[in-house]
KEKE-3310 file (N, C-alpha, C; in steps of 0.2 Angstrom, whole numbers, plus 5000, padded with zeros to 4 digits):
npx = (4957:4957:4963:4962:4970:4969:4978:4981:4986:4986:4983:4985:4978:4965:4950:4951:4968:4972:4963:4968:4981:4996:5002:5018:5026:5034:5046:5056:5056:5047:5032:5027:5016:5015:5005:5001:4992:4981:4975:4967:4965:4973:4972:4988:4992:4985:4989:5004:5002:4996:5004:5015:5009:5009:5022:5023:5028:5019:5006:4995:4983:4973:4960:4953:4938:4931:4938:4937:4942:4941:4934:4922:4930:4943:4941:4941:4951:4961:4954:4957:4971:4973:4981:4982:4978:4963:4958:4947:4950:4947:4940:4940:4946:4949:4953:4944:4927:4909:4904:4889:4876:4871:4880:4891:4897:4905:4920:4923:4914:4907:4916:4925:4931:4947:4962:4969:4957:4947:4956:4952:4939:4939:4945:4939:4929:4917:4910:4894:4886:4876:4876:4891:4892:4882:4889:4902:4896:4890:4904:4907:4899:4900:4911:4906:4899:4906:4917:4911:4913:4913:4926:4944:4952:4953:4955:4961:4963:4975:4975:4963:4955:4956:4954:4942:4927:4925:4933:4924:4912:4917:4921:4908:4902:4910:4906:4894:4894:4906:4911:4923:4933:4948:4957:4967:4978:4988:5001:5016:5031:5042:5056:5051:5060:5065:5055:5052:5057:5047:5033:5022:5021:5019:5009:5000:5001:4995:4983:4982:4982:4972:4962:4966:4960:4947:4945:4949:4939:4928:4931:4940:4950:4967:4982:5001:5007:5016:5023:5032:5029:5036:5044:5037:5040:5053:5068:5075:5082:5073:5077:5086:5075:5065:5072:5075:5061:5058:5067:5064:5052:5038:5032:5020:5020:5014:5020:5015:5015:5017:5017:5018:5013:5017:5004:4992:4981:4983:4992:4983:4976:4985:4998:5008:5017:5031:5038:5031:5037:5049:5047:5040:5050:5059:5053:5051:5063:5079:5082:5074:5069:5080:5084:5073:5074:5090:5082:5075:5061:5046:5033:5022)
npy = (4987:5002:5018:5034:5049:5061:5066:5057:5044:5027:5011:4994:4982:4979:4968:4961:4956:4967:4980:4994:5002:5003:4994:4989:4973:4968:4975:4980:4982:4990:4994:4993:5001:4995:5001:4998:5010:5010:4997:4986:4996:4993:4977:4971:4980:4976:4962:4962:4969:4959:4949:4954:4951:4941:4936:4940:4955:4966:4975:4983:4989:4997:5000:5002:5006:5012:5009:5003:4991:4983:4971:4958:4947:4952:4955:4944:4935:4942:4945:4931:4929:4933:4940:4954:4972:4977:4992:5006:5014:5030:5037:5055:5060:5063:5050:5041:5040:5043:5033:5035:5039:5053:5061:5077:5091:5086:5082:5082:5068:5064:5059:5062:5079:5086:5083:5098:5104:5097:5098:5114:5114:5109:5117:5128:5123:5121:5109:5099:5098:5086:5078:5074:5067:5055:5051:5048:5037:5029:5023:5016:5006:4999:4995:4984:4978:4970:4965:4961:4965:4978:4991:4991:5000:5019:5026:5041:5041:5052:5059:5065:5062:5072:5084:5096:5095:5083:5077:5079:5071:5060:5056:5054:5046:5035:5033:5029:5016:5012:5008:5004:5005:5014:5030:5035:5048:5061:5068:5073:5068:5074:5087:5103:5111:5102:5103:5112:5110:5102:5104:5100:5090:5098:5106:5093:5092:5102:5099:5089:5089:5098:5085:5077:5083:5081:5069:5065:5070:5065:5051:5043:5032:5037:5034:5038:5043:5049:5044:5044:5052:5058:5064:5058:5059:5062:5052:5043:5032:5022:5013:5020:5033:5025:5022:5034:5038:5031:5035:5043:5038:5035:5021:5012:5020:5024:5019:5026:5018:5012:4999:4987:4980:4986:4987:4988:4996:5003:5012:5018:5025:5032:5040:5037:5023:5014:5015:5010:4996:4998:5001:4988:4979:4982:4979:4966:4960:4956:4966:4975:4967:4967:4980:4986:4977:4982:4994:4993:4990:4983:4970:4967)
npz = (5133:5124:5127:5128:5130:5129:5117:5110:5114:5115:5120:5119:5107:5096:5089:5073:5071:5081:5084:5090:5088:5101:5112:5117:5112:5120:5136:5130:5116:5104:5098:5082:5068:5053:5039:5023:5013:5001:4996:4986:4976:4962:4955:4955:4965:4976:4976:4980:4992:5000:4996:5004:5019:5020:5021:5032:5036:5034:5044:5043:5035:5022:5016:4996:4995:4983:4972:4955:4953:4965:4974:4980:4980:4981:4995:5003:5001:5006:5017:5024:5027:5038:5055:5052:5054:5044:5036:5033:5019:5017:5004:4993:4981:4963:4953:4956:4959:4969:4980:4985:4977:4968:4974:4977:4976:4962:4947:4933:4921:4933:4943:4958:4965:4959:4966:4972:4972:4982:4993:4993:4996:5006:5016:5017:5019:5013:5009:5004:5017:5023:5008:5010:5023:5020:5010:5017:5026:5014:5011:5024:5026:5012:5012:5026:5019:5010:5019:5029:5043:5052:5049:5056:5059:5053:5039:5027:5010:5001:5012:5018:5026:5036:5036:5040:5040:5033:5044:5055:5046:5046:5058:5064:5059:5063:5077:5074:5066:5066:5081:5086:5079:5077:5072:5059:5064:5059:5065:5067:5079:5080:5083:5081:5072:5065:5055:5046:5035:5026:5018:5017:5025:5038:5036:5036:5051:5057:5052:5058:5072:5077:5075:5084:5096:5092:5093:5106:5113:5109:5112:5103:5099:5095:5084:5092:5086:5069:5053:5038:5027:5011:4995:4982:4969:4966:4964:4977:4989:4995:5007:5016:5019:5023:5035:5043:5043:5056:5066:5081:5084:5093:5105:5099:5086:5070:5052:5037:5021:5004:4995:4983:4965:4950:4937:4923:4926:4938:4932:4925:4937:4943:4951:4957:4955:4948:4962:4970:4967:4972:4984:4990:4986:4997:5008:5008:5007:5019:5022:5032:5040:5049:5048:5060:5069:5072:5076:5089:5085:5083:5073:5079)
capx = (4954:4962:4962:4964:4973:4970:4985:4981:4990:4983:4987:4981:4975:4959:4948:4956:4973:4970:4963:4969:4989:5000:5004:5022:5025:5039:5048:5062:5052:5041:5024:5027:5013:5016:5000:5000:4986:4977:4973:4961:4965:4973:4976:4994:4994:4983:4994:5007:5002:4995:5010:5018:5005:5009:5028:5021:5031:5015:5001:4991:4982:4968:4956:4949:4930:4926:4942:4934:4945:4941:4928:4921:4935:4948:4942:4940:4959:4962:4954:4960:4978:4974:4986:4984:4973:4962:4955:4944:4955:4940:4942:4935:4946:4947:4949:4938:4921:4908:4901:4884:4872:4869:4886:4893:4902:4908:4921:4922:4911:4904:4922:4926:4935:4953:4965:4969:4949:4944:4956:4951:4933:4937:4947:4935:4921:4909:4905:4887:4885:4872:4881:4897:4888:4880:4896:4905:4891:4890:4910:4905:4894:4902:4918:4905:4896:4914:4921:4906:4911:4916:4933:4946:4954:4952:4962:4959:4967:4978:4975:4956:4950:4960:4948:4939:4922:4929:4934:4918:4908:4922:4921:4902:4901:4913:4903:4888:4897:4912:4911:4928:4939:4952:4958:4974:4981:4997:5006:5022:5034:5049:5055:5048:5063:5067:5048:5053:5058:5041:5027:5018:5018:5019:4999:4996:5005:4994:4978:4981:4981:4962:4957:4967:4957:4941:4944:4948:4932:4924:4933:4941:4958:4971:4992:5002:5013:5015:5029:5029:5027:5041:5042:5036:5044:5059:5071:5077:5085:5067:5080:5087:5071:5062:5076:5073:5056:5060:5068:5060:5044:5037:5029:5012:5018:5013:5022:5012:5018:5015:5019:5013:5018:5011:4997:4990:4974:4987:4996:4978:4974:4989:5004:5015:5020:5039:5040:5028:5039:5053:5045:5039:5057:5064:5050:5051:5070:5080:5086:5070:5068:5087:5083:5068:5077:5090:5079:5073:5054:5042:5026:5018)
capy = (4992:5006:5022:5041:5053:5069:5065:5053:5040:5022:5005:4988:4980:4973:4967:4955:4959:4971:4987:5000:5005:5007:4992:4985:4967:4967:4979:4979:4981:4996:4991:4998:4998:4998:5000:4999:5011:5009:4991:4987:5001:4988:4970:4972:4982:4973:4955:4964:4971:4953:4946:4956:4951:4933:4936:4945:4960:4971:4971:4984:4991:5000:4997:5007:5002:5013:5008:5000:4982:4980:4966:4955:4942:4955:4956:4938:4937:4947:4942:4925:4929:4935:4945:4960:4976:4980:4997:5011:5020:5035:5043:5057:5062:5061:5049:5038:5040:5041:5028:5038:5041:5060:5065:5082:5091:5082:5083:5079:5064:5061:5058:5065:5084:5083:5086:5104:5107:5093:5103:5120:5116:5106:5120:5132:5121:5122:5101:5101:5091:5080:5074:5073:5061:5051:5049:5043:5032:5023:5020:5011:5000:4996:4989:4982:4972:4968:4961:4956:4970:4987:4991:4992:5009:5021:5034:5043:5044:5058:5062:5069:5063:5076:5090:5100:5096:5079:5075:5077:5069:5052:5052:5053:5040:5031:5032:5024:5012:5007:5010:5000:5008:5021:5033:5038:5056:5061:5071:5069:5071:5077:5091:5108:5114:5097:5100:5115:5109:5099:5112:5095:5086:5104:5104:5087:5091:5107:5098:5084:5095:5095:5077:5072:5089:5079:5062:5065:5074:5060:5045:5039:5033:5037:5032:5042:5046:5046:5045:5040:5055:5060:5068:5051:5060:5062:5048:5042:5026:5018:5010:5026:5036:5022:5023:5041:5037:5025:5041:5047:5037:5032:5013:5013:5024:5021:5021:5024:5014:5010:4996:4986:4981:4990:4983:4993:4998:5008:5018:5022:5028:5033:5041:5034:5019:5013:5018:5005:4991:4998:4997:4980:4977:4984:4977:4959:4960:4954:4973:4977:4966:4968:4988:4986:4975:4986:5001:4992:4989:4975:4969:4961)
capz = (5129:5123:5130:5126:5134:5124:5114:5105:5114:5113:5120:5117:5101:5098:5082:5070:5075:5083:5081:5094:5090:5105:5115:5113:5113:5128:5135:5124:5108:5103:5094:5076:5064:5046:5036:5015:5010:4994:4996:4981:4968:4958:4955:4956:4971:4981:4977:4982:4998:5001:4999:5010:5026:5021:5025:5042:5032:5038:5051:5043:5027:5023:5008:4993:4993:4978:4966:4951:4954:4972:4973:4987:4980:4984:5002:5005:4999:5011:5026:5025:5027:5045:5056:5049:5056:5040:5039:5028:5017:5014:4998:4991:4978:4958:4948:4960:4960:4974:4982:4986:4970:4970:4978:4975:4969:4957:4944:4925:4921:4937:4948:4964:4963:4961:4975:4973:4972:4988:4999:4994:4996:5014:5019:5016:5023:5007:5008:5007:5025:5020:5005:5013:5027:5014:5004:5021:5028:5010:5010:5027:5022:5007:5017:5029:5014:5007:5026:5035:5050:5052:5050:5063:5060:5047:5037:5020:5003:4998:5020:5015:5033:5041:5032:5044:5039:5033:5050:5058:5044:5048:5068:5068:5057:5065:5082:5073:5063:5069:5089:5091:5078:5078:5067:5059:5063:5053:5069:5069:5086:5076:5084:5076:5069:5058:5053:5043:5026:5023:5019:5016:5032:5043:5035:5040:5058:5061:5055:5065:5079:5079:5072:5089:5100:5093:5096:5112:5116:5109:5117:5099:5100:5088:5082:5094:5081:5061:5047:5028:5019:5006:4989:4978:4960:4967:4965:4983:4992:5000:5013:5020:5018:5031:5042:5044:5048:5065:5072:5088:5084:5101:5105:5095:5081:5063:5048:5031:5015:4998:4993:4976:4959:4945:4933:4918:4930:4941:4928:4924:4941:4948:4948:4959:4950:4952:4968:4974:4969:4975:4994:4990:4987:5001:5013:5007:5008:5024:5029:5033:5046:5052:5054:5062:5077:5078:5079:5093:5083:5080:5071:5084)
cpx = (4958:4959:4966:4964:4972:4974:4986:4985:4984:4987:4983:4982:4970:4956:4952:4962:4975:4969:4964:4977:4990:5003:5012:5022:5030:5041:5052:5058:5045:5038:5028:5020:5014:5008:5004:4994:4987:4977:4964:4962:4966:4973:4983:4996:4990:4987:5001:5008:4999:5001:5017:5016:5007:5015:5029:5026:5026:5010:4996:4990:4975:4968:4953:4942:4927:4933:4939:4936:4941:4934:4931:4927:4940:4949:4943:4947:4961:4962:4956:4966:4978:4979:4989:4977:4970:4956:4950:4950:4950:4943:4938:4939:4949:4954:4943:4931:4916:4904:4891:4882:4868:4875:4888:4894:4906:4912:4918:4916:4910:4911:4922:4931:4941:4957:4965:4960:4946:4945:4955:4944:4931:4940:4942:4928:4913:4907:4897:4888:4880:4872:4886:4895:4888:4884:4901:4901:4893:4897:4910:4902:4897:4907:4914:4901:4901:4917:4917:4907:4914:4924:4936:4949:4951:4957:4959:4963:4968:4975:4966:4952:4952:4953:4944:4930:4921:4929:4927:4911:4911:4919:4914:4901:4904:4911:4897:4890:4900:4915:4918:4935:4944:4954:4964:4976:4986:5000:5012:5027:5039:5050:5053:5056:5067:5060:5047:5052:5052:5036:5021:5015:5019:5009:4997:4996:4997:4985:4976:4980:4973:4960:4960:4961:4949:4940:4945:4943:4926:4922:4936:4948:4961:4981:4992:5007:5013:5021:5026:5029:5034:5039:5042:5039:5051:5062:5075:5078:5079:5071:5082:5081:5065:5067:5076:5066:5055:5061:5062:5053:5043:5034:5021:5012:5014:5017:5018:5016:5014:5018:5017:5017:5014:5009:4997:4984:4978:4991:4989:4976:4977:4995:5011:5014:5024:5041:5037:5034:5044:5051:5043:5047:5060:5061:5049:5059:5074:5084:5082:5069:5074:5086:5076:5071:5082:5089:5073:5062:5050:5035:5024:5013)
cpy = (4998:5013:5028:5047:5060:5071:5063:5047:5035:5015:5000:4987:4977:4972:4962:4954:4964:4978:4993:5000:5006:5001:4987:4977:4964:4973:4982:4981:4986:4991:4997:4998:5001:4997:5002:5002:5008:5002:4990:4992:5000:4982:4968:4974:4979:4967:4960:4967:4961:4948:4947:4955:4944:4932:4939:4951:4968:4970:4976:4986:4992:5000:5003:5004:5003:5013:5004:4990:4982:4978:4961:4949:4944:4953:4951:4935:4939:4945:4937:4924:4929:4938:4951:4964:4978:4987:5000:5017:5026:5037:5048:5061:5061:5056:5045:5043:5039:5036:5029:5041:5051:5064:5071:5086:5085:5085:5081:5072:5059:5059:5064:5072:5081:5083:5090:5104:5103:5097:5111:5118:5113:5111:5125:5132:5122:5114:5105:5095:5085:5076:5070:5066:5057:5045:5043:5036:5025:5022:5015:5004:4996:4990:4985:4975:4967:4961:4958:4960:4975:4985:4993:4999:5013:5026:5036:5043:5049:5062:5065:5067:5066:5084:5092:5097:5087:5073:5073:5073:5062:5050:5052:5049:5032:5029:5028:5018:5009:5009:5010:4999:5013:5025:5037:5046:5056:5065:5070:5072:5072:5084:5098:5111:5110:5095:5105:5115:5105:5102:5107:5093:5094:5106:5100:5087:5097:5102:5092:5085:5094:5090:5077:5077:5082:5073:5062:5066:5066:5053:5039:5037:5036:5035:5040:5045:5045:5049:5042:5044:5057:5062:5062:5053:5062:5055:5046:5035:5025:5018:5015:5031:5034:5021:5029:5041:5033:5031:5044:5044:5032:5023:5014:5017:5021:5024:5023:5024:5014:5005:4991:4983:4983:4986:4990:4998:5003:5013:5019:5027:5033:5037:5038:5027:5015:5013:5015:5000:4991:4997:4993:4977:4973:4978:4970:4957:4958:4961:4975:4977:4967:4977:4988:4983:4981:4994:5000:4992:4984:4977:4965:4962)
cpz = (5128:5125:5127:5131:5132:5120:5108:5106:5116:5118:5120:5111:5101:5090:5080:5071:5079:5082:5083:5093:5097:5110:5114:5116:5119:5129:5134:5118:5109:5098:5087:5072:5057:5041:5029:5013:5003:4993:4989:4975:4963:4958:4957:4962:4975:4982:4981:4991:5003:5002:5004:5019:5025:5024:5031:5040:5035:5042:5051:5035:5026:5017:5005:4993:4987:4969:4962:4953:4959:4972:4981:4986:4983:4994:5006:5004:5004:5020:5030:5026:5034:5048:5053:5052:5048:5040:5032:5024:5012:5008:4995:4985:4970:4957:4951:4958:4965:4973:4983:4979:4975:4973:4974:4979:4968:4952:4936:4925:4929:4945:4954:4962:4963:4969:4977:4974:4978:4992:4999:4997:5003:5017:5021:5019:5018:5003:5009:5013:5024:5015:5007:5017:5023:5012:5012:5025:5023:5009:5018:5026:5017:5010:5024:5027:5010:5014:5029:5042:5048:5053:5054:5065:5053:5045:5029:5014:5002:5008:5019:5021:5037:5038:5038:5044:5037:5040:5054:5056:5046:5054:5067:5065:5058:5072:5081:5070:5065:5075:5091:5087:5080:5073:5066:5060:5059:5056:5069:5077:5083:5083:5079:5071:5064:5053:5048:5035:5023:5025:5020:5023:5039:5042:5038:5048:5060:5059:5058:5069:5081:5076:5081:5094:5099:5093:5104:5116:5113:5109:5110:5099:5094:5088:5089:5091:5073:5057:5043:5025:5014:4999:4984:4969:4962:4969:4973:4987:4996:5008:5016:5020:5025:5036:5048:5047:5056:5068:5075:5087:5091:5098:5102:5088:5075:5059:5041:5024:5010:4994:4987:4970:4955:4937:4928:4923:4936:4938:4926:4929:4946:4946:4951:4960:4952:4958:4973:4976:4971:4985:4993:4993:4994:5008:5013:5007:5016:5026:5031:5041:5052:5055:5060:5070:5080:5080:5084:5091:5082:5078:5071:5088)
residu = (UNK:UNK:UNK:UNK:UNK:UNK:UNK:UNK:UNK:UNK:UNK:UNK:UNK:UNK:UNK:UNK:UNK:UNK:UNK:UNK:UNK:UNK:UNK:UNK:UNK:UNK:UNK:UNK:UNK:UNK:UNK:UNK:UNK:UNK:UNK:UNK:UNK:UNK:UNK:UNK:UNK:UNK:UNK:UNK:UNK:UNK:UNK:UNK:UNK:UNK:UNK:UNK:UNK:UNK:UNK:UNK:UNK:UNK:UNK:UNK:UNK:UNK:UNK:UNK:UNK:UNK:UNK:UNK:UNK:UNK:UNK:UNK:UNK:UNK:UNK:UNK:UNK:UNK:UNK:UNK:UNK:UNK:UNK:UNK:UNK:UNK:UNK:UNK:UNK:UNK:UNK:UNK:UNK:UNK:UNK:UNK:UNK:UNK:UNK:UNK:UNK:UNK:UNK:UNK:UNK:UNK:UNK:UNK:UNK:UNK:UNK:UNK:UNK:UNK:UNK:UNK:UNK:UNK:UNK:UNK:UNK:UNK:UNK:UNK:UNK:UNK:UNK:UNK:UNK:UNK:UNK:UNK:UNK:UNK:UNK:UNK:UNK:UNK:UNK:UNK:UNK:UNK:UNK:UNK:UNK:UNK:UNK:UNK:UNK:UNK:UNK:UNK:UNK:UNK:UNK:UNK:UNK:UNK:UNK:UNK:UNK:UNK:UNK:UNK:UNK:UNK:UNK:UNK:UNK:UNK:UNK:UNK:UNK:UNK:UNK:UNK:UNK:UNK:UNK:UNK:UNK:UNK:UNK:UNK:UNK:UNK:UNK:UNK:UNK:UNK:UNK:UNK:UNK:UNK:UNK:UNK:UNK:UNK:UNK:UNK:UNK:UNK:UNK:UNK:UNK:UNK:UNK:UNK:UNK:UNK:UNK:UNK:UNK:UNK:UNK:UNK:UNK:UNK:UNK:UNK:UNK:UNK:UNK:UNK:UNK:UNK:UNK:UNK:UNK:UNK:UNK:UNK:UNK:UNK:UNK:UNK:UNK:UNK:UNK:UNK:UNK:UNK:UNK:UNK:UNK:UNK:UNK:UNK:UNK:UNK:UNK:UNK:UNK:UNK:UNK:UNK:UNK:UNK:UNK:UNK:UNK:UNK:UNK:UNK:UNK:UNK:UNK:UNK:UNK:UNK:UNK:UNK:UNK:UNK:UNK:UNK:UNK:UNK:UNK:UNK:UNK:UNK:UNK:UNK:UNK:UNK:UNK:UNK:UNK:UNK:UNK:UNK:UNK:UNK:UNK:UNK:UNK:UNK:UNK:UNK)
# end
C-alpha cells in the first residue's frame, strides 16, 4: 500500500499498473514515471501516446474526458494495451468546455475561462464552490463511464489542480470517488538557487507546497518529485532538455511529457504542435532508453 509521509513520498504501485509512484524495481534502479498528459484531445495524439505504451516507451498518461475526440473507443484502445497507470487529466480551461450543464464562469460560447482568467479567479478564490464540485465530480464520472473504474492518479491541464480552491474541490472528490488514487504535485527538489530562472515552475513549486500539506492531512499520496516543464515556443534539443530533467530526481519521481503527432483537431485546440512529435521522436528512439540506464532509471 502506499504511504505518505507529509512529503509526499510514496512507495508501491497498485491499480492497473500501478497506481501509487515510488517503489524502484531493484536496488539499482530508481522507479521513474513518465506520464503523456492530454491523452484524448486528439486522434493524433492519442495514437501517438498509444504507440508509445506499446513500445513500453511510458507507464503513464492521463486522459482529456471533455476533449470533443475522446470517445469510449479512445479508452477501450487504451486499456487494452495494459501496463500503463491511466489517470484524470482535470481540465478547466478554454477551448474545452465543461463537462457539468450549468458550469461557470464561463467564457465566450459556453467554454471554460482561458488560462490567464482560470488562475486569476483560482487565485483569488472566486470558483463558485458548488459549481466547481460539480464540474470535478462530472469529469469523474465521465472517465468512470469511459474505463469502467476510477482512475488511478490524477493531475490537471495547464496544472489547474494545483489551484487553491481547485485543489480542494479534487482531493474531496478524490476521497469519494477514487479512494485509491494519488495525485500529481509539480514540486520540484532542484535546489532553490537553480530554481531562479523559471517564474513558471517557482509557482508550481510554492503551490505545490500546499497540495502536498493537504494530502498529507488527508492520507492521499503524491509523486515525490516532478520535472517537464520548459518554454514549448522556444526551439530546443528534446534530448538534452530530458536529460536535464533525470537530474536529482529521487526513486518514484515523475516526469511530465507530451508526446503525439499532430492532426488538424490539435492545431485547432492547441498550441503546442511540433513539439509533440519531436518527443515522440525522441521517446520512441534508442537514446531514450540508453539515457535512462545510464541515469540509472527504469519503467517498471
Amino acid at each position: 500500500m502506499p504511504r505518505n509521509n507529509g512529503v509526499g513520498e510514496i512507495a508501491g504501485i497498485q491499480a492497473s499498473v500501478g497506481a501509487s509512484p515510488g517503489k524502484a524495481a531493484s536496488p539499482q534502479v530508481r522507479k521513474l514515471w513518465l506520464c503523456a498528459d492530454d491523452y484524448g484531445m486528439s486522434p493524433a495524439v492519442s495514437r501517438g501516446i498509444r504507440e508509445l505504451i506499446g513500445r513500453r516507451r511510458l507507464n503513464a498518461t492521463s486522459v482529456m474526458v471533455t476533449a470533443p475526440s475522446f470517445s469510449s473507443a479512445e479508452a477501450r484502445a487504451l486499456s487494452e494495451l495494459g501496463g500503463v497507470a491511466i489517470g484524470l487529466h482535470f481540465t478547466l480551461t478554454a477551448p474545452f468546455r465543461p463537462a457539468a450543464g450549468g458550469y461557470g464562469p464561463t467564457g465566450p460560447n459556453g467554454v471554460f475561462l482561458s488560462l490567464p482568467g482560470t488562475l486569476a479567479t483560482g487565485l483569488l478564490r472566486r470558483f463558485d464552490s458548488h459549481a466547481l464540485a460539480t464540474e470535478v465530480a462530472s469529469q469523474f464520472a465521465a472517465f468512470r463511464e469511459a474505463f469502467g473504474r476510477a482512475p488511478d492518479f490524477v493531475d490537471g491541464h495547464q496544472h489547474v489542480h494545483l489551484l487553491p480552491q481547485v485543489s480542494d474541490a479534487v482531493l474531496d472528490a478524490m476521497k469519494r470517488m477514487a479512494p485509491g488514487a494519488w495525485v500529481r504535485q509539480c514540486g520540484r527538489t532542484a535546489p532553490l538557487w537553480r530554481r531562479w530562472g523559471d517564474p513558471k515552475g517557482l509557482l508550481l513549486d510554492m503551490l505545490s507546497a500546499r497540495l502536498r500539506r493537504r494530502c498529507a492531512a488527508l492520507g492521499i499520496a503524491t509523486n515525490p518529485a516532478f520535472a517537464g516543464t520548459y518554454n514549448f515556443k522556444r526551439p530546443a534539443k528534446f534530448e538534452a532538455l530530458f536529460e536535464s530533467f533525470l537530474q536529482g530526481l529521487p526513486d518514484g519521481g515523475l516526469v511530465m511529457c507530451h508526446p503525439g503527432f499532430v492532426d488538424a483537431e490539435l492545431q485547432r485546440l492547441d498550441d503546442l504542435t511540433d513539439m509533440r512529435e519531436r518527443e515522440f521522436a525522441f521517446f520512441a528512439g534508442e537514446r531514450f532508453p540508453a539515457m535512462l540506464a545510464a541515469q540509472g532509471f527504469g519503467l517498471v
